[in-house]
C-alpha positions in Angstrom: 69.2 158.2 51.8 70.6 156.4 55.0 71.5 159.0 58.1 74.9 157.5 58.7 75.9 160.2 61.0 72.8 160.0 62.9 72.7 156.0 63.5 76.4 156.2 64.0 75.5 158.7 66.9 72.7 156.4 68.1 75.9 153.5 68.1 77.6 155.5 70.6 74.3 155.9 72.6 73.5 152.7 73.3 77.3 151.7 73.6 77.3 154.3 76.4 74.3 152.6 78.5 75.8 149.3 77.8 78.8 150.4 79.9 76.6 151.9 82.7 74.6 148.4 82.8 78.4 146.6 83.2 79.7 149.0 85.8 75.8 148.8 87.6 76.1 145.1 88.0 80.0 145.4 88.6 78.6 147.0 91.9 79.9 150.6 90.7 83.7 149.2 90.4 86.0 150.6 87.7 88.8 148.5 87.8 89.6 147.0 84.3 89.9 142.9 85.1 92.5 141.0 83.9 91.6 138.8 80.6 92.4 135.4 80.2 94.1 134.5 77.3 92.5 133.7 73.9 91.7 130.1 73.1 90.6 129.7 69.5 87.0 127.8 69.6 86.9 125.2 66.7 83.9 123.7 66.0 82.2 121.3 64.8 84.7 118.8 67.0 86.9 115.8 65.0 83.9 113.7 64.3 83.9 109.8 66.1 81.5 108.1 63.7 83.6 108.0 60.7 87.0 106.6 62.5 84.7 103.4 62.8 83.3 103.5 59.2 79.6 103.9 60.1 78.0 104.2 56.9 74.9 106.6 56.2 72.7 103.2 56.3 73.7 102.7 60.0 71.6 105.8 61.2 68.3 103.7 62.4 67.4 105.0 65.3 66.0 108.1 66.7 66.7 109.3 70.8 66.4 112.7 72.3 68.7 114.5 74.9 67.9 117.3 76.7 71.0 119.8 77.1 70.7 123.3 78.8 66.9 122.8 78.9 66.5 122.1 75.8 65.5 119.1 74.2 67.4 117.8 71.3 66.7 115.2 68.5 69.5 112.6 67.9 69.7 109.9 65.3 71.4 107.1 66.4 73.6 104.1 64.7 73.6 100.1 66.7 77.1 98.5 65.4 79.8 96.2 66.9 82.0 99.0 68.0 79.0 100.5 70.2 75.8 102.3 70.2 76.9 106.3 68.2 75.0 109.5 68.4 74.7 112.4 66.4 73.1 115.5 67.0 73.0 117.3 63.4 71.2 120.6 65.3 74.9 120.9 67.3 77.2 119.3 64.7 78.3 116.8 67.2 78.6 113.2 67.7 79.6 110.4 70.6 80.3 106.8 70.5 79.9 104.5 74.3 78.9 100.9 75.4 75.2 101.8 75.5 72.8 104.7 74.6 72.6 106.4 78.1 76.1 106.8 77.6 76.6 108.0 74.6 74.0 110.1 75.2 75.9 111.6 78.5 79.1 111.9 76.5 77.5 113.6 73.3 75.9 116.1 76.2 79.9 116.5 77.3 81.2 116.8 73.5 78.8 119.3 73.2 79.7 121.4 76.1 82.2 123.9 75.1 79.8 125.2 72.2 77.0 125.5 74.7 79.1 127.4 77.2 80.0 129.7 74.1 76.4 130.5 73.6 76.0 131.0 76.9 78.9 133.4 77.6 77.3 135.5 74.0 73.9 135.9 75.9 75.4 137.1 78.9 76.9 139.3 77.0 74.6 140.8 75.2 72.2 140.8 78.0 69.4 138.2 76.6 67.7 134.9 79.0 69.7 131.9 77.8 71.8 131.2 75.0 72.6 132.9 71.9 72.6 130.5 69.3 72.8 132.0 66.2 75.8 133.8 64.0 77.5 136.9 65.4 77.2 137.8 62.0 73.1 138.0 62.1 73.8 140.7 64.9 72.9 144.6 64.8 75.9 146.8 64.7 75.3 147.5 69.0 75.1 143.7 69.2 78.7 143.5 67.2 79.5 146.1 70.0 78.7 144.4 72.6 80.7 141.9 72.6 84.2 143.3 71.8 83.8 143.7 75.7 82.9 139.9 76.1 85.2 137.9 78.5 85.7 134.9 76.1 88.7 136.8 74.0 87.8 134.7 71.3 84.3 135.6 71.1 85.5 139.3 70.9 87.7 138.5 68.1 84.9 137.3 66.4 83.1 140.2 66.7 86.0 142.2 65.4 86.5 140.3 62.4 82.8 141.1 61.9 83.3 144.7 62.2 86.0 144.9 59.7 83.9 143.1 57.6 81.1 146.2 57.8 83.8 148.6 57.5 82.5 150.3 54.1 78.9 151.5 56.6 80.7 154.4 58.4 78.8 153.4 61.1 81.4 152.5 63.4 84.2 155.2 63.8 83.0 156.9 66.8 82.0 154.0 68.7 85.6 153.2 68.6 86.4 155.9 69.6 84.5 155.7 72.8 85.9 151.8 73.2 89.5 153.3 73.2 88.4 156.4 76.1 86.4 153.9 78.2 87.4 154.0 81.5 84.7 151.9 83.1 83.7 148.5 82.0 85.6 145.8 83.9 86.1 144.1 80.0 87.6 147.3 78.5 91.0 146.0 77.9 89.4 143.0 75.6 87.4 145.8 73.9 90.5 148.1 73.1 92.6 145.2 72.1 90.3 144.2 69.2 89.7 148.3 68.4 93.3 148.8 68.3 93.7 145.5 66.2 91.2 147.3 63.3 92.9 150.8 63.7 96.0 149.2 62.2 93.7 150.1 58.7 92.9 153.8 60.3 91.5 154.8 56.8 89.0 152.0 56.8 86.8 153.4 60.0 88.2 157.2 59.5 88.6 158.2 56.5 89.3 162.0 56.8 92.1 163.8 58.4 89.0 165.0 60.9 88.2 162.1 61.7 91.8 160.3 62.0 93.0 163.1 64.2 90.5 161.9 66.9 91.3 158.2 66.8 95.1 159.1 67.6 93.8 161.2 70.2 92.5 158.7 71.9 95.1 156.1 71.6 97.1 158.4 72.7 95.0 159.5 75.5 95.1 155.6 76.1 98.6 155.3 76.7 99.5 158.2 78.7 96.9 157.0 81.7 97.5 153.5 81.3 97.0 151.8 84.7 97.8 148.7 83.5 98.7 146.6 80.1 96.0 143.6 80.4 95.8 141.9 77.2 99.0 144.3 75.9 96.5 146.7 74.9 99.1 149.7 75.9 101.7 148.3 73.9 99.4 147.4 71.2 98.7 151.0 71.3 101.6 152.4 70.6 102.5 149.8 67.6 99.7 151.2 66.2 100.7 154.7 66.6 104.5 154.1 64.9 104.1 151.1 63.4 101.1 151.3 61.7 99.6 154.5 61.4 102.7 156.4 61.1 101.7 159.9 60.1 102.8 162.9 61.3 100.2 163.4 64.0 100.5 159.7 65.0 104.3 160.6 65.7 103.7 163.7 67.6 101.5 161.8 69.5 103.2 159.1 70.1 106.8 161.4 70.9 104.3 163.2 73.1 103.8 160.3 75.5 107.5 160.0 76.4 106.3 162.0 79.0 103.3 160.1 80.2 102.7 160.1 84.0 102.2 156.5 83.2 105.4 154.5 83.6 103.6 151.4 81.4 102.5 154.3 78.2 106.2 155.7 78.6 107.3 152.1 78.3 104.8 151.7 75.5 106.1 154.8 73.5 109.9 153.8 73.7 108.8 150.9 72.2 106.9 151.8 69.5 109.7 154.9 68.7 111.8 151.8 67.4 109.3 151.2 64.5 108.1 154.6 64.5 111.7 155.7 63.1 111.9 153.2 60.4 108.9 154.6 59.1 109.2 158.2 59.4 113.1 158.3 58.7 113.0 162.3 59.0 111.8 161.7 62.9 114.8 160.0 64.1 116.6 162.8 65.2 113.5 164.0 67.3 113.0 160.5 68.2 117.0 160.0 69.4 116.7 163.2 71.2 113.6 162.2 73.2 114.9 158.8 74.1 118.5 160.7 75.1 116.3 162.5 77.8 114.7 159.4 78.8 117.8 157.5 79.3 119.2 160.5 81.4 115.8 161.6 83.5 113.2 158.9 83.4 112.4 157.9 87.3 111.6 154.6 86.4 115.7 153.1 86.2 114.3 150.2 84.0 113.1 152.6 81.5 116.4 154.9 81.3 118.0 151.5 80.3 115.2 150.8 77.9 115.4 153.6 76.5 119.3 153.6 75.8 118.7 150.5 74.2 116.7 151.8 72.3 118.5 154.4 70.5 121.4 152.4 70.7 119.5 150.0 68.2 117.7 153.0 66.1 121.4 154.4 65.9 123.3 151.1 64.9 120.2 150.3 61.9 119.4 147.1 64.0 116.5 145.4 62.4 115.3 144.5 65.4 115.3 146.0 69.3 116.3 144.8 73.1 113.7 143.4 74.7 111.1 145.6 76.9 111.4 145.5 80.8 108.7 143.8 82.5 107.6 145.5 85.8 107.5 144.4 89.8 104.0 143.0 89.7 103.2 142.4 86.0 
């Protein structure tokens, strides 16, 4: 019988000493860094060859190119529209005037997938490239890179994750994702955690268990330093929008009095959706907006706030627009 518990604990482990490695080689700095945004990697590339009709017959010839250090065999078609490559290793063609060429430009086409692979190894701390699925990964390799830079290469690794759901191997490494407080990637990491905990039943299936996740997206919101990649709001959508149970709301009413102006921001947000779903909260939830409105230091916020309840009050369908901070 597999030990679940005891690999899922092992997870955590070697999640932990990833983050050590990160800050290490981050030169001991906490800081989170702020992520770019995500730009969806499609690939093979639109094809060339076939826009000239270059039938199977065409592909004579043999050349090599050596990309990244490594050499790579290319079959190669001679017709009046040029000389055309096509790697079938990389799923990539080119087209130019001669074969050095198109053998330059296939090496450019290419590009983009080798930079991926090279942005995967350097995540997961291996020489070189990674070229092979996420999906042939161990469940610390999956880990990994939630915290990679590329935000689409994280998103990958999520949708992996939810795809392993049913192993109960991954709860508590979430966990530790969402109370990270170190790796300069953490907000990437959190993002895509927060993105899987809108199914909180499919990585925490008992009350146990669930009460711990909202603990630590709530913990999450209430020291928020920042909102890099919207994790903090994402945070509290989950909590009310989401979630929506009765510890999620007292979790969520519980950070209207965050020290953090950004998880206040975050709650009076999420307190919009939170009282469509939990109709029997919206007195508590109009009460604790009232006192926001009337005591919050942050002036943007009492107006927020006031908005808020304004909207929750009149049944709007949807709610004023959050304020955006000096600096953000």
């Amino acid at each position: 019988m597999p030990d679940t518990l005891g690999e899922a604990t092992r997870l955590v482990g070697e999640l932990e000493r990833f983050i050590d490695a990160a800050v290490a080689a981050n030169g001991g700095r906490t800081e989170a860094e702020r992520p770019a945004h995500r730009i969806p990697f499609h690939w093979p590339p639109h094809p060339v060859a076939p826009a000239y009709h270059v039938l199977e017959s065409d592909w004579t010839g043999q050349a090599e190119v050596v990309i990244d250090d490594t050499r790579y065999s290319v079959r190669t078609a001679r017709t009046p529209y040029g000389v055309f490559g096509r790697c079938e290793s990389l799923w990539v063609d080119a087209r130019a005037d001669s074969q050095h060429e198109m053998l330059r430009e296939l090496t450019r086409r290419a590009e983009p997938l080798i930079a991926r692979q090279r942005i995967i190894g350097s995540t997961l701390g291996i020489n070189g490239r990674y070229e092979r699925s996420i999906g042939d990964l161990e469940p610390i390799g999956v880990m990994k890179l939630l915290y990679c830079p590329d935000r689409d290469v994280a998103n990958e690794a999520r949708l992996e994750i939810e795809t392993r759901a049913s192993s109960g191997l991954f709860g508590p490494a979430l966990v530790a994702i969402l109370q990270d407080r170190r790796h300069p990637h953490r907000r990437i990491a959190q993002w895509c955690v927060l993105d899987l905990l809108e199914d909180i039943g499919s990585f925490f299936p008992d009350a146990k268990s669930q009460t711990e996740a909202i603990a630590a997206i709530r913990d999450l919101i209430w020291s928020a330093e920042d909102d890099y990649a919207r994790t903090v709001y994402k945070a509290g959508v989950v909590l009310g929008g989401h979630v929506s149970t009765e510890p999620a709301a007292e979790a969520l009413i519980e950070c209207f009095e965050a020290p953090s102006r950004i998880g206040r921001r975050s709650a009076i947000h999420a307190s919009f959706h939170l009282a469509e779903w939990l109709p029997e909260r919206r007195s508590q939830i109009l009460t604790a907006l009232s006192k926001r409105a009337e005591s919050d230091p942050e002036p943007l916020l009492k107006d927020f706030a006031a908005g808020i309840a304004r909207d929750i009050e009149g049944g709007e369908v949807d709610h004023v627009m959050e304020p955006v901070f000096e600096n953000e």
